[in-house]
Structure formats: C-alpha cells, structure tokens
N, C-alpha and C positions, 0 to 999 in steps of 0.2 A: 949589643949582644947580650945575651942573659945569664952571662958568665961575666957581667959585671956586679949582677946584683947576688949576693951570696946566697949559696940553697939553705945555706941550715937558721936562714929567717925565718924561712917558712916555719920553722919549730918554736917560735915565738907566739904563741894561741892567745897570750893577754895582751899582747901591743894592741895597743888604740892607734898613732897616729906614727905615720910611714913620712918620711923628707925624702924623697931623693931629688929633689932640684939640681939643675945646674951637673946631671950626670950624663957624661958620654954614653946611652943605653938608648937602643931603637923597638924595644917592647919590652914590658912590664909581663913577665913569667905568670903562667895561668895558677902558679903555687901561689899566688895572692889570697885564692879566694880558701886557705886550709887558714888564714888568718881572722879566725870566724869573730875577734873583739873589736877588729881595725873599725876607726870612726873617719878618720881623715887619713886623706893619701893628697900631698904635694908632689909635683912632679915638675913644677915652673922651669918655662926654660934650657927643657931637654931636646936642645936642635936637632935632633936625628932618631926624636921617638914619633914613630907610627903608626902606635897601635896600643888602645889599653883593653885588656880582656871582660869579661864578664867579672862582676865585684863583689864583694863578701857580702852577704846578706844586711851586717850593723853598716856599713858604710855609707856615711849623711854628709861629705863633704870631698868635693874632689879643689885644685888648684893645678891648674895647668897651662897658664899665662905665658906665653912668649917658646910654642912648641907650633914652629909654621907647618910640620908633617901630620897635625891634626889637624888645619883648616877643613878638614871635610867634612868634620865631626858635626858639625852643627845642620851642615845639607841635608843628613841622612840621618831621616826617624827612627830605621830599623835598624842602625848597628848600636851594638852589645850596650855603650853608654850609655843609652837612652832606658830598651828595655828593664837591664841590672838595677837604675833607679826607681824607674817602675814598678817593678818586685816588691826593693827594698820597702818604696811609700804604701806598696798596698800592706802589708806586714804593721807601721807602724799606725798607720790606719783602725786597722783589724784593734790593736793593741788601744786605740784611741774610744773608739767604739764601746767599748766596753762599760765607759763612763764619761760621756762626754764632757762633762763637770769636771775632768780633768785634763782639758785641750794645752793649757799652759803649762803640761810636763813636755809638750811638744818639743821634739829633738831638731830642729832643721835641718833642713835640707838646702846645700843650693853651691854651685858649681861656679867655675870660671874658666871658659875654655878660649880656644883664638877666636877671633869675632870680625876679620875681614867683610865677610859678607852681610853684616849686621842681623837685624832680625829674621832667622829662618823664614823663608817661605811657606811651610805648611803650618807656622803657628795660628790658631784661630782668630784674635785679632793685634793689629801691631798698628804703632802712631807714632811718627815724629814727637820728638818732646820726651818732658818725663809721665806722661800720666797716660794711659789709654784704660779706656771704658767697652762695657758688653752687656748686651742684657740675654737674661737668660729666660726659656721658657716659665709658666706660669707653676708646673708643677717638679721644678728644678729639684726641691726639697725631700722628695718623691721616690727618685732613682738613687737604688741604691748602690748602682753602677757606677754610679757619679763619684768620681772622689776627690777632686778637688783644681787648682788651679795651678797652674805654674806661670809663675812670674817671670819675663826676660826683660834684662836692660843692655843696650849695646853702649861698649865705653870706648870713647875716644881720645887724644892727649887732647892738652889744651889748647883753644887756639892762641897763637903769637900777642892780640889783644886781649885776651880774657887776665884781667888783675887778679889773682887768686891763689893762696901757697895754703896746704893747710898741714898741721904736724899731727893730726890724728885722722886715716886713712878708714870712711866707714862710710857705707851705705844704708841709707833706710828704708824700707821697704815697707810698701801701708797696702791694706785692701779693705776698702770701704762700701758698702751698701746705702743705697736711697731709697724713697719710694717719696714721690712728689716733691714737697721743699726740705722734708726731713733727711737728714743723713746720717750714718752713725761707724765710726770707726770699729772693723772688727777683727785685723789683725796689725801688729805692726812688728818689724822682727828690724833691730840694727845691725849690722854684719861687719866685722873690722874683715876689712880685707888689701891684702896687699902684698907686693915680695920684691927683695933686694930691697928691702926697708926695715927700720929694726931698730926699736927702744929699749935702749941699754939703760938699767936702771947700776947709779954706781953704789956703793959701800963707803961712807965717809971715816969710819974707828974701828976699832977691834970687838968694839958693842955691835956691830951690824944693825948700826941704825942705816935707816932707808936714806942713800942719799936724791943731789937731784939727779933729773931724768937727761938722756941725752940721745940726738937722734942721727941712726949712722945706717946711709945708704950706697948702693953701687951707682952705679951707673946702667940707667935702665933704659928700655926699649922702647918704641913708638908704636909696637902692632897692638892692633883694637884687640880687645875682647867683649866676651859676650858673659854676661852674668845670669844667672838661672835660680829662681827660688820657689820651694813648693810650698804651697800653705793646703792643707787638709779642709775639706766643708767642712767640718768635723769640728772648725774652729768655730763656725757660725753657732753662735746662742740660741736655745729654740724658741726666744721671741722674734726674731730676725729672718725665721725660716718659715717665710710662707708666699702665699703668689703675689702681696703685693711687694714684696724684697724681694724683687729680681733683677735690681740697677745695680754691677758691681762698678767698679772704677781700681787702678790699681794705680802706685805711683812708687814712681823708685827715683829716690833723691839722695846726694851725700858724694864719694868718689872715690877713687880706685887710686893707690901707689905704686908705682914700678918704680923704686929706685930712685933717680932724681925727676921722674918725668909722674905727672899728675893726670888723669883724666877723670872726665867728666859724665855722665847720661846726655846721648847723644837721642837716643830713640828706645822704645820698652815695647813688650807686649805682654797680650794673655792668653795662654793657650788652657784648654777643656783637658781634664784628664779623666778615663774612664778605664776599669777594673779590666772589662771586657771590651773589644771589638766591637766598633756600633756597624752596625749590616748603612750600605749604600742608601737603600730607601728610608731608613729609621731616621723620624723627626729629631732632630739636633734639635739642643736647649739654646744655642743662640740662633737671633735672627737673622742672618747676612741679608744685604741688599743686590740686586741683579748682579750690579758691579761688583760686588767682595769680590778681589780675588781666592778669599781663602775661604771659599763654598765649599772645597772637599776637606774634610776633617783626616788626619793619618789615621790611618787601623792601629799601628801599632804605639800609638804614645798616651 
C-alpha cells in the first residue's frame, strides 16, 4: 500500500539513492518522480510489489532482484520501465553529444529485474552463453536515430557441480567491434551488483584506522534475474565509426550475489535502441536471417 512508504520523501528533491528493499509495499507512489536527483532506487525482494511507475528523469540504476509480481516486466516493451529508461538514455545522450571526447563522463545505466523467462523475446539478437554478436548495416554510423545498444544477461544460481565461491559480487560488461581479423575493445563498464550481501568494513582503535573487511549475508533466494546495460554509440571513437566497423560482439562475464546463493551468466543478448520508432518497412541496421526469430524490432524500445 502506499501508506507504507512516507509522503513527505517525496520533499526530499537532493536524494540520489532510494533503499526500500525487503518492504511490505505493492506499488512505488507516482510522488517518485518530484524526486528529480534520485540516481538509484533499490527495491529487492518486495514480494507483493506490482507495479513501478514512470521514473525521475536522473534515474541510471534500478535493483529489483527477488519481486516474483514483476515477472512480466521484462515480457512487455511498452510498460512504463522500459520507455522511462529510454527517455532518461535519450537525455544523457543528447548531454553526450555535445562532445563526444567526453564518452567516459558516461553515467551508466543498467537494471536487475526477475528473469524467469531469460532473454525477452522481442530483444534483437540473444545467444546461449556469455557472448552474443550482430552486425549492423553499412551506414550504421549515419543514423542519428541510432542511439545505442542495450545489453542483457540472464543470471542463474549455480549449478550443484559448478566449484566456485567468490567474495566480490561483479559483472563485466565488454562491447567490442571487428572488421576482418582486427578487433578492438570499445566499451567495457564492471558493475558490483548484489543484495542480502554486504561488506562490513570494521574500526580496529579510537584512531579509526581502516580495519579488516568482513562479509555478512542473509539468506538468499534462487529466482533468476535478468541484467540490462546501456552503452550509448556515443562511446564509439570516430575512428571506429565507419562501414567497415559494423561487427559488434557483446559479452557479459563476472556474477551476481543474493545472499548466500551465487549465480552465474546463463545466456545475454543485444538489442538496437532507437530515439524514434522505425516504421515496419524501414531497412533495420542488423541483418536477421529467414529464421531470426526476432525479424520484428519493438516500436517502443
């Protein structure tokens, strides 16, 4: 109910980052978006939320890991999550643009929502594994519609034989470009990501020197999630940007904590993202094959 979460937050205009994990609450109050500095909103693990509204315009990071009333979230292009990000990217974009010699003030972007169903269906291209590749038209470079790629990774626990414990909770995220045998890295972003996990740094004297670290979790859940990162063209160099770079490849390596349960990159994709709406008959920048299933691009992502 929305009489859990207190109205007079909303009067908070310089919070950057929202926790409410782990709260009895079944929608996130549309007074969010009067919160115009919020950058990150946590919500992991709210069993009985259904619903999160359109998002404040700065907002580059959502967490909502183990909320089974959002599995549909990832079905469906056209509700409010998806578009709200979209906004927000086109914005930092615009902001990007301006000087593309300054790609690496880039704020990221990238989500964690439930991921039963692994890689959306309407994403442009998706591959078992961690690595999936696309190639894009010849004058990809061109459009200025174009704005860039979004990254998915679907995360699963681990399986019963997988040997593997790790105390620092991160995924890496690469998008690289080829043209023939050359290749050349052109973005790569690490993302500490995780929840019901948590590095307690202790105090050893009255000096407050830094003692050692120590790692204190709950007990965590089994349901997949789905991981989402946007990288901007914007990052592409403009020696990088022409017709014969148009092989990208993306890879998401590293892994996700819930608590005491670990998982892994099960499967990833890469979907096209575009400012505006590309009309039915308008040539797409990638090639699909007869078979693609995912020959229709969504309107609204």
């Amino acid at each position: 109910m929305e009489g859990a979460i207190p109205t007079d937050l909303w009067c908070l205009s310089s919070l950057r980052i929202l926790y409410l994990s782990e709260n009895n609450i079944c929608r996130i109050p549309v007074g969010i978006n009067q919160l115009s500095m919020l950058m990150d909103l946590w919500v992991n693990h709210c069993l009985i939320l259904v619903e999160i509204p359109e998002l404040p315009s700065r907002l580059r990071r959502i967490q909502a890991h183990g909320c089974p009333c959002l599995e549909t979230l990832s079905s469906d292009p056209t509700h409010l999550l998806w578009s709200s990000l979209l906004n927000n990217f086109k914005l930092e974009i615009e902001n990007l643009r301006c000087n593309r010699d300054l790609y690496f003030l880039y704020d990221n972007f990238n989500i964690i929502i439930p991921g039963s169903s692994g890689i959306p269906e309407w994403v442009t291209r998706k591959s078992m594994g961690r690595e999936v590749s696309i190639e894009l038209s010849e004058n990809w470079y061109e459009d200025d519609n174009f704005l860039g790629f979004a990254l998915f990774f679907h995360l699963l626990p681990l399986d019963a034989d997988d040997k593997f414990k790790i105390t620092n909770p991160r995924c890496i995220c690469e998008l690289s470009t080829s043209h023939g045998d050359q290749s050349k890295l052109i973005f790569e972003l690490s993302v500490l990501i995780s929840c019901r996990f948590y590095i307690i740094n202790s105090l050893e004297n009255s000096d407050r020197v830094m003692g050692s670290r120590s790692i204190c979790h709950k007990v965590g859940t089994s349901d997949p999630a789905l991981g989402v990162l946007y990288v901007p063209q914007t990052a592409i160099s403009t020696e990088y940007r022409s017709r014969e770079w148009n092989h990208f490849k993306a890879r998401c390596d590293g892994n996700y904590q819930c608590g005491d349960k670990t998982f892994k990159v099960k499967s990833c994709g890469i979907h096209l993202l575009y400012a505006q709406a590309q009309a039915p008959d308008k040539k797409r920048h990638d090639h699909p094959t007869e078979d693609d299933p995912h020959r229709k691009i969504s309107r609204h992502v």
